[in-house]
LUMBASE-670962 format. One line per field, with one value per residue: residue number from 1; x negated, y, z of N, C-alpha, C in turn. Coordinates in pm, whole numbers, plus 32768, in hexadecimal, padded with zeros to 4 digits. Layout:
N
num: (NUM	...)
neast: (X	...)
nnorth: (Y	...)
nup: (Z	...)
caeast: (X	...)
canorth: (Y	...)
caup: (Z	...)
ceast: (X	...)
cnorth: (Y	...)
cup: (Z	...)
end
This chain:
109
num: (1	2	3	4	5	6	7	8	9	10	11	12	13	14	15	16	17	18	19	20	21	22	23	24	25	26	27	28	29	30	31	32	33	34	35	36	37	38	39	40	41	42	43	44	45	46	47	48	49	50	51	52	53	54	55	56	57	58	59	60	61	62	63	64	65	66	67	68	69	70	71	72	73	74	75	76	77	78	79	80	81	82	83	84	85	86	87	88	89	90	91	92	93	94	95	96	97	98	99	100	101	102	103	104	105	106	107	108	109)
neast: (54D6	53A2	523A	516A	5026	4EEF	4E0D	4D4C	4CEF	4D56	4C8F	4BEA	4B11	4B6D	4BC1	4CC7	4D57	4E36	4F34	4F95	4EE4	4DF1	4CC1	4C59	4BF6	4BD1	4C1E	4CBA	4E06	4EC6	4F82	5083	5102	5218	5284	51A8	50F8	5008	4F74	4ED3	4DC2	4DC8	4E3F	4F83	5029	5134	5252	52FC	541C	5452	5543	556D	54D8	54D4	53BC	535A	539C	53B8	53BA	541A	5370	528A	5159	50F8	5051	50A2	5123	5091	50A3	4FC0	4F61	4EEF	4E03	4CC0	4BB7	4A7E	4940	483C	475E	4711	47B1	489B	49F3	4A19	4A50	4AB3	4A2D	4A54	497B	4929	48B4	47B4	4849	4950	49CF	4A59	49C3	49CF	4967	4880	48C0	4802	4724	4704	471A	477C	48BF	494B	4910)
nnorth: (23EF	2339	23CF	2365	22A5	234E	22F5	23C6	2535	269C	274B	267C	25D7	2529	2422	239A	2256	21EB	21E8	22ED	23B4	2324	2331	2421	2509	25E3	26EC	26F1	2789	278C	26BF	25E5	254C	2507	248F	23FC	2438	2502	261D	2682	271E	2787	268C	25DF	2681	2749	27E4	2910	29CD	2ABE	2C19	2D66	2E45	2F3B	2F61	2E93	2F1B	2E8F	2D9D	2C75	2B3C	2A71	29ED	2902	2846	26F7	2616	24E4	239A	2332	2247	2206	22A2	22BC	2326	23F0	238A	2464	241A	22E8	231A	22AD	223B	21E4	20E4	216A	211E	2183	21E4	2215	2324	235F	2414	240B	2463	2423	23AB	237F	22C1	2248	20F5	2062	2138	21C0	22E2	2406	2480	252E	2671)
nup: (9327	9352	9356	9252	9258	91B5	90D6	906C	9068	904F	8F8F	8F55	8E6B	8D71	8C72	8B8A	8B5E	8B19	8A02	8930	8926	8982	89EC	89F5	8A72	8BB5	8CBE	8DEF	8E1C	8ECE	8FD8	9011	9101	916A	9070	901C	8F1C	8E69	8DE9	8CE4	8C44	8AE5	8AB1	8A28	89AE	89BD	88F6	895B	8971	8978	89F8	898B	8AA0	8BB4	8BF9	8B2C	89FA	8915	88F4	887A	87F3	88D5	8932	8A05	8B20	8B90	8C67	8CE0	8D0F	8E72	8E42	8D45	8D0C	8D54	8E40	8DD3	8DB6	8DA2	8D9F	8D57	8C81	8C14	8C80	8DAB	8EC2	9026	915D	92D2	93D2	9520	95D5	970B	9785	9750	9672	9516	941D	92A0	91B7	90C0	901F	8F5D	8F3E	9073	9078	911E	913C	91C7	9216)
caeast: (5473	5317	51D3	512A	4F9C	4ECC	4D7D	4D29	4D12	4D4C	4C01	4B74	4B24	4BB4	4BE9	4D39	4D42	4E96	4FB7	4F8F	4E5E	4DC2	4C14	4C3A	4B7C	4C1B	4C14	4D64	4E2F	4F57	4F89	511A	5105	528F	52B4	5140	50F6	4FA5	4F7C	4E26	4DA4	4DDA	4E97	4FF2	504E	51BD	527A	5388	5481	548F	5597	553C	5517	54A2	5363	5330	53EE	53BF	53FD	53DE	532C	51FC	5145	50BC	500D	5146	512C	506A	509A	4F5C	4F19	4EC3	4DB2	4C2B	4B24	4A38	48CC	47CE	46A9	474F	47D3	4908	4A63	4A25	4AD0	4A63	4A52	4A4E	490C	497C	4857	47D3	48B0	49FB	49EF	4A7D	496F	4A01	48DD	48BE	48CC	47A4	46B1	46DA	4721	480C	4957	4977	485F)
canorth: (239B	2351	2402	2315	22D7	2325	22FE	2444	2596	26F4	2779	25F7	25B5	24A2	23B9	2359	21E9	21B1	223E	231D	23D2	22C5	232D	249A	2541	265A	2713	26AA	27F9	276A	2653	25D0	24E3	24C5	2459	2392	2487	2570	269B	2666	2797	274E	2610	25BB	2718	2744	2840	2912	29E7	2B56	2C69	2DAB	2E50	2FC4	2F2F	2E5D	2F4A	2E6A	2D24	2C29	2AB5	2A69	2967	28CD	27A9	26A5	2596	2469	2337	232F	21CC	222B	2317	2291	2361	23A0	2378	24DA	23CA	2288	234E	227E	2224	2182	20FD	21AB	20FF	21C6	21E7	2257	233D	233C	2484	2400	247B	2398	23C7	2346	22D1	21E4	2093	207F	218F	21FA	2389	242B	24B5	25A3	26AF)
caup: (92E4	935E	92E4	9224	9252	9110	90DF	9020	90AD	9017	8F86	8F18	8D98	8D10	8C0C	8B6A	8B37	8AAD	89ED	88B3	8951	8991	89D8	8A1D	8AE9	8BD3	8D72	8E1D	8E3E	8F19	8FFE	9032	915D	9165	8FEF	8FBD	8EBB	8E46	8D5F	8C82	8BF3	8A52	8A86	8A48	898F	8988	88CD	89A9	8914	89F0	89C0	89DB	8B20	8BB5	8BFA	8A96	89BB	8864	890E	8801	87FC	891B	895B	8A9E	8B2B	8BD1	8CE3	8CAD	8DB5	8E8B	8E31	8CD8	8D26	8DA8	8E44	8D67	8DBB	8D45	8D77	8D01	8BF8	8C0E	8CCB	8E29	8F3F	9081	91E8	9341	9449	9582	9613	979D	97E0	975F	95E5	94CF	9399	9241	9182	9008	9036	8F44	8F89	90CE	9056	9165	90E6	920D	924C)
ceast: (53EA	52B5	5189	5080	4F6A	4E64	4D22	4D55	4D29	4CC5	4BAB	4B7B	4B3D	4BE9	4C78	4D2E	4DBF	4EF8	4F50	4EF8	4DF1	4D1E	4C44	4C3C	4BE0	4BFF	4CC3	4D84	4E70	4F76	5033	5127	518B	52A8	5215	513F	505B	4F94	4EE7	4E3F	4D94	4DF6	4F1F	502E	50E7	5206	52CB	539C	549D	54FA	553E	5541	54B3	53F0	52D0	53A3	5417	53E8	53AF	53A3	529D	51E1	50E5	50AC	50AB	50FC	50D5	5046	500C	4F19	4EF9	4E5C	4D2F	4BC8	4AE2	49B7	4890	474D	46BF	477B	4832	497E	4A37	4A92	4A7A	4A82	4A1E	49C5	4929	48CF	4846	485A	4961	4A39	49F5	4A22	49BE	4982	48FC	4870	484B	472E	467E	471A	47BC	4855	4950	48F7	489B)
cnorth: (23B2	236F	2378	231A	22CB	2331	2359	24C1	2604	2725	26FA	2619	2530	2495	2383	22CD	218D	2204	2299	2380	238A	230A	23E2	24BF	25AF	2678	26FC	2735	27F2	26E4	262E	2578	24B0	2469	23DF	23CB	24EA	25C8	2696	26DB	276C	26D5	2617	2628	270B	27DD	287D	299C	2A72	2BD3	2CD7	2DF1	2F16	2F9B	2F0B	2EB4	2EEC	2E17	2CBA	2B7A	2A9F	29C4	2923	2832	2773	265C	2540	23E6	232B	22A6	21C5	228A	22B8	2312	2370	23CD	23E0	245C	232E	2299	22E5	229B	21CB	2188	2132	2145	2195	217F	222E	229D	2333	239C	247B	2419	2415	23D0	2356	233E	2247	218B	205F	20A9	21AD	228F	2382	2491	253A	25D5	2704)
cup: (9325	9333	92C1	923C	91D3	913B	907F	90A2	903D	9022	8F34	8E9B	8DC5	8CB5	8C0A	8B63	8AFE	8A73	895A	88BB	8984	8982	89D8	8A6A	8B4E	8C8E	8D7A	8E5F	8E93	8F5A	9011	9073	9144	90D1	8FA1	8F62	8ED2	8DD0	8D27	8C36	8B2C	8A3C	8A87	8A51	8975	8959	8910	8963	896C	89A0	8A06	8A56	8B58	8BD0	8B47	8A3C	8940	886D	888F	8830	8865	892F	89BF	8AC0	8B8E	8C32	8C90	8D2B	8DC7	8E57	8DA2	8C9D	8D6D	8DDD	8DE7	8DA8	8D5A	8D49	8D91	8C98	8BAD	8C91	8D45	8E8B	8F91	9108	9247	939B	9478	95DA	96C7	97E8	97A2	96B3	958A	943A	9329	91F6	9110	9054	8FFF	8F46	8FE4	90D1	90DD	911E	9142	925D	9295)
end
């Protein structure tokens, strides 16, 4: 299977914009090129079920952030103080700057 391109990185904030989390806020812990998939820090909490182990002795119920397809996820703008889209400016020495479509603000410092 081919890696997919997303337009999020690990490290951005962003905005949910659909699905049961819908408007929360969060830094993107995990990128999954093969599956089109991102991990949002307090989105999309799922319960999982561990046995115990020499490690986790007690085991028991945890619960952790899941997948969420990238196309359900926006940028979010610190000085728009919303969800944008972002385009690309390609500098003179070859670098691809991600910057809000809106403002101006660059994504990548």
């Amino acid at each position: 299977m081919s890696k997919l391109k997303i337009h999020v990185r690990k490290g951005d904030m962003v905005q949910v914009i659909t699905g049961k989390d819908a408007g929360k806020k969060g830094k993107i812990l995990s990128v999954d090129l093969d599956k089109g998939r991102v991990i949002v820090e307090g989105a999309n909490i799922a319960k999982r079920h561990t046995r115990p182990t020499k490690g986790k002795p007690q085991g028991g119920i945890v619960e952790q952030e899941a997948g969420i397809a990238s196309s359900n996820v926006m940028i979010y703008c610190s000085r728009c103080k919303e969800p944008v889209r972002i385009s690309k400016k390609i500098l003179a020495d070859g670098k691809k700057l991600r910057i809000c479509n809106q403002c101006g603000e660059e994504f990548d410092k």
